[in-house]
N, C-alpha and C positions, 0 to 999 in steps of 0.2 A: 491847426488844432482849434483857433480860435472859431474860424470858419464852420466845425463839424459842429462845437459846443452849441452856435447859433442856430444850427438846423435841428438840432436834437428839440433846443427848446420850442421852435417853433410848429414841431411835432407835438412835442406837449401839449401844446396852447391848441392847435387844433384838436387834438381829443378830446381836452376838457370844453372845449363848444362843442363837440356833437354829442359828449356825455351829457351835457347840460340842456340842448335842445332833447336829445332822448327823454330826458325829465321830467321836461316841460311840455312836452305831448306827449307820455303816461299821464302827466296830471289829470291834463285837462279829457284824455280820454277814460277815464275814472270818472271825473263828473260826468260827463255823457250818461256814460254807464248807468250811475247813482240817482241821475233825472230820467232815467227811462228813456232817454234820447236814441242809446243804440243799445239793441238787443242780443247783438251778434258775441258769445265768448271768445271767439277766433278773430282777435285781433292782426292784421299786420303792424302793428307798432310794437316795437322789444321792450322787454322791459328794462329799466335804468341798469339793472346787474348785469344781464344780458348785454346791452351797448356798451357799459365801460368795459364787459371782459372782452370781448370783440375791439372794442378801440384800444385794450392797452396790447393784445395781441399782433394788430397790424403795427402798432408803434413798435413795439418789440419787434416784427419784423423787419420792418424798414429800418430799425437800430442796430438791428446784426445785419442786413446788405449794404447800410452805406460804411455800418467799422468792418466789412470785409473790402469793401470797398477802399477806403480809407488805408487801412494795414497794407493793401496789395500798392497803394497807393507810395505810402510812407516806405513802405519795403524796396520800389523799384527805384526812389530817390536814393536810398541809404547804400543802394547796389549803385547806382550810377556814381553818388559822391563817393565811394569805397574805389572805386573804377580809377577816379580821378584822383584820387590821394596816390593810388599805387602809380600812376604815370606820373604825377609830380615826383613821388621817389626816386623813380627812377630816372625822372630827368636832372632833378639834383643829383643822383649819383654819376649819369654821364655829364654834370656841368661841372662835379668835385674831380672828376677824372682828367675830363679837358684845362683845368686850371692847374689841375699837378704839372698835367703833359707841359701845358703851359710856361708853368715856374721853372719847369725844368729845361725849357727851351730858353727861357731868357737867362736863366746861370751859367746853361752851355756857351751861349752867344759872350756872355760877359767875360768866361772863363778865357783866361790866357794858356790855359792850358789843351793842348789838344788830346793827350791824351798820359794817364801817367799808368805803369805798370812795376808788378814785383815780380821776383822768384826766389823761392825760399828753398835755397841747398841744403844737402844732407845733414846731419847732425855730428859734428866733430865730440866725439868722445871723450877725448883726452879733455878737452876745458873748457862743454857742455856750449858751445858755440855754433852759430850758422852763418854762413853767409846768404844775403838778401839782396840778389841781382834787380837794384832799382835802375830804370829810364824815363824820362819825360820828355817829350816835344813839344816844344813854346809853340803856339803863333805864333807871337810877333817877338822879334831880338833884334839883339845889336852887337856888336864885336866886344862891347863891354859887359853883356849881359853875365852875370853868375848868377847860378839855384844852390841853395841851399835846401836839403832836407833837417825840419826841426823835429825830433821826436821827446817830448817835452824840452827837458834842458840842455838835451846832447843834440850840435850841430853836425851834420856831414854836408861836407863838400860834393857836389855831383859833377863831375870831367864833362866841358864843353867836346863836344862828336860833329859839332859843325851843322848846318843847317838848321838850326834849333834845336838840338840831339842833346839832351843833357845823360849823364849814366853814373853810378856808382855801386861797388862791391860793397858793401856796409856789412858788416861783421856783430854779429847782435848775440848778446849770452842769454841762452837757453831761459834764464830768472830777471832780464830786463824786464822791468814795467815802465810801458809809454802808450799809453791810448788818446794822448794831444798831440796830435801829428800834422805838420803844417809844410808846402812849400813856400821858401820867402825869395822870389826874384826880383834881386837887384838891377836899377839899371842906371844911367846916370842921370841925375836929380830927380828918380821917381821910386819909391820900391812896390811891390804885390806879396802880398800875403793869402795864399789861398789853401784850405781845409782839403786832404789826402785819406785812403782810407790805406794804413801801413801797418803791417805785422808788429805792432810795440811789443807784442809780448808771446813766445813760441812756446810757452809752454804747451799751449792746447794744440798746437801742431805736431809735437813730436811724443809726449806721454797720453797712455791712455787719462785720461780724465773722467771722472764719473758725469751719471745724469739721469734721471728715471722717468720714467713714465707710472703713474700713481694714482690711486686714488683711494683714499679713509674715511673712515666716520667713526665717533663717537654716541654711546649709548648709554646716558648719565641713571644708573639705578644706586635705590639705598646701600650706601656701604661700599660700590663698586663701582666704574667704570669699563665698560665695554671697548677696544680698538676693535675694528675689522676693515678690511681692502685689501689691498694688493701692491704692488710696487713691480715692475717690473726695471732691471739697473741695465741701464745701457753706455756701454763702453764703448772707446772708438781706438783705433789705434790697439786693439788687444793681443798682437801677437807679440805684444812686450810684457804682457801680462803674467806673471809668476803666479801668485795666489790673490783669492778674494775674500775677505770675511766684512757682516755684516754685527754690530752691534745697535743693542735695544735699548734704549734710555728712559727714564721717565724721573723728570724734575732732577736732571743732572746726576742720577742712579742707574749702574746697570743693571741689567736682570739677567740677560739672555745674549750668547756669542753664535753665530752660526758662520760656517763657511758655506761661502754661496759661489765658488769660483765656476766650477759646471754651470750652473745657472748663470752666471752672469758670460761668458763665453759664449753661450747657446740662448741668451738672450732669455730665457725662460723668464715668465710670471711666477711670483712668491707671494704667496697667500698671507695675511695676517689675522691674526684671532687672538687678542691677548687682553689681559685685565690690569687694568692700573687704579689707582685710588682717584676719590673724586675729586675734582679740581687739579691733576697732574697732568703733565701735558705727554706725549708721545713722540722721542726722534729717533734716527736712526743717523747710526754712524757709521759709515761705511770706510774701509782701509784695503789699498791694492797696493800688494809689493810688485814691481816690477822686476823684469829679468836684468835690465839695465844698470839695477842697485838703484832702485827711488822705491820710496813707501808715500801712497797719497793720499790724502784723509779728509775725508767731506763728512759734514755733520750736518744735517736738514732736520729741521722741527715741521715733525707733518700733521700734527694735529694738537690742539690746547683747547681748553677749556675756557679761558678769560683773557682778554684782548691786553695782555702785556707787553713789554717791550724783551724779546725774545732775542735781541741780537748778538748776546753773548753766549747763544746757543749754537751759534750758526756759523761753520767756517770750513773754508778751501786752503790746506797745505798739503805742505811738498816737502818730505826730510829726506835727509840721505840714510843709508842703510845703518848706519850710528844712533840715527834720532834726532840728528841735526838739524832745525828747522833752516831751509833752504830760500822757502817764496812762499808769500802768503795773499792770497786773494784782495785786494783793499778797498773790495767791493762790496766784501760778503759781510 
């Protein structure tokens, strides 16, 4: 750019000397003239208005071919460096890739563990129970080696199978919560603690469990507030499904009960259009009896007004057909 400013000026600078020569031979062809020197009215010399509108024209021209010039110039850079930014991305993103691959090959190689496995049995009805057929194969052992599975504070024992073959039936109630799950191999004068990915908690295996796919917005006018979206509720596990109802809340007040069990069975989308006061927030509390005798109750806040701290709006339980609060999410 510096480079372009320099030639424009010195465009300039040329016009204004041949404006100036133009000038100065009109002058002097004037006095001619005036002393009877030259007779002729038909000069070839232009006059000074003439030369400068001719000289700022050529400047003008040559100032739009070299800023086209110039643009096509800056334009093929701005396309080459764009060129290159996207091949750097995408080589950081195949060098973020290869580094995963990477880390993950040196926790496999680190890992004492070759491989560890679950299966999660049926559900025992009478007292809400499963059995959890766990196995693990060491590397490396020793005739003294024991595994221990930790699932936060409760330890199981895992039966030596020989070879490195570790295994246990582990019996887990239906409303355990354990999502710190660790194996700890003992061996003599060393131990290993290594992080497992282990069903702590079966609720979401064996009852349907709510979950939506959604989207709202807010339309703040005098005196009102506008909701509109959709929500569509998706259940898993639904042929244990009894009934589904859906309620409307706004600032911890209901308004509005709908049963939506068709709908949420057939997966359907559920339209929303509703009016709340301004500054009140919009949730929906959703309640699935089950044919099993459980009643589950999600409450999500899908829309608010002002950035509060909403977490005593927000909860995942499990009662029994009484009202018994059974498990509660201690996440939510």
């Amino acid at each position: 750019m510096a480079a372009f400013s320099i030639y424009i000026l010195i465009l300039l600078a040329i016009a204004a000397v041949i404006i100036l020569i133009s000038i100065v031979r009109y002058n002097k062809h004037l006095d001619k003239v005036t002393r009877g020197e030259v007779h002729d009215t038909h000069s070839s010399i232009p006059e000074p208005r003439t030369a400068a509108g001719i000289s700022y024209k050529v400047v003008l021209m040559i100032v739009l071919i070299m800023t086209f010039i110039g643009v096509s110039t800056v334009s093929g850079i701005v396309a080459t460096m764009q060129n290159r930014i996207n091949n750097l991305d995408s080589d950081m993103d195949i060098l973020q890739n290869q580094l995963y691959n990477l880390q993950l090959s040196i926790n496999d190689q680190a890992s004492h563990i070759e491989y560890f496995t679950y299966n999660v049995g049926d559900l025992n009805s009478s007292d809400n129970t499963a059995v959890v057929e766990t196995e693990v194969l060491l590397r490396e052992y020793a005739d003294e080696t024991t595994v221990q599975l930790v699932v936060d504070d409760v330890v199981y024992e895992l039966a030596d199978k020989g070879n490195g073959l570790f295994s246990a039936d582990i019996v887990r109630g239906l409303f355990d919560n354990g999502y710190d799950t660790k194996l700890v191999i003992k061996e003599p004068g060393r131990n290993y603690t290594e992080m497992v990915d282990f069903p702590g908690c079966l609720v979401y295996d064996f009852l349907p469990m709510p979950s939506y796919e959604c989207s709202f917005s807010l339309d703040e006018r005098p005196g009102k507030t506008y909701v509109t979206g959709y929500y569509n509720p998706l259940v898993y596990n639904n042929e244990d499904v009894e009934s589904v109802t859906v309620t409307y809340l706004s600032d911890g007040e209901e308004f509005e009960t709908l049963d939506i069990t068709k709908e949420t069975l057939n997966r359907e989308t559920i339209d929303v259009d509703r009016t709340i006061a301004n500054g009140a927030d919009f949730t929906i509390r959703m309640e699935i009896v089950t044919k099993s005798g459980f009643k589950i109750v999600e409450q999500t806040l899908m829309v608010y007004s002002h950035p509060e701290d909403y977490d005593d709006y927000e909860f995942l339980r499990v009662y029994d057909i009484n009202g018994n609060l059974l498990w509660e999410d201690d996440y939510r």
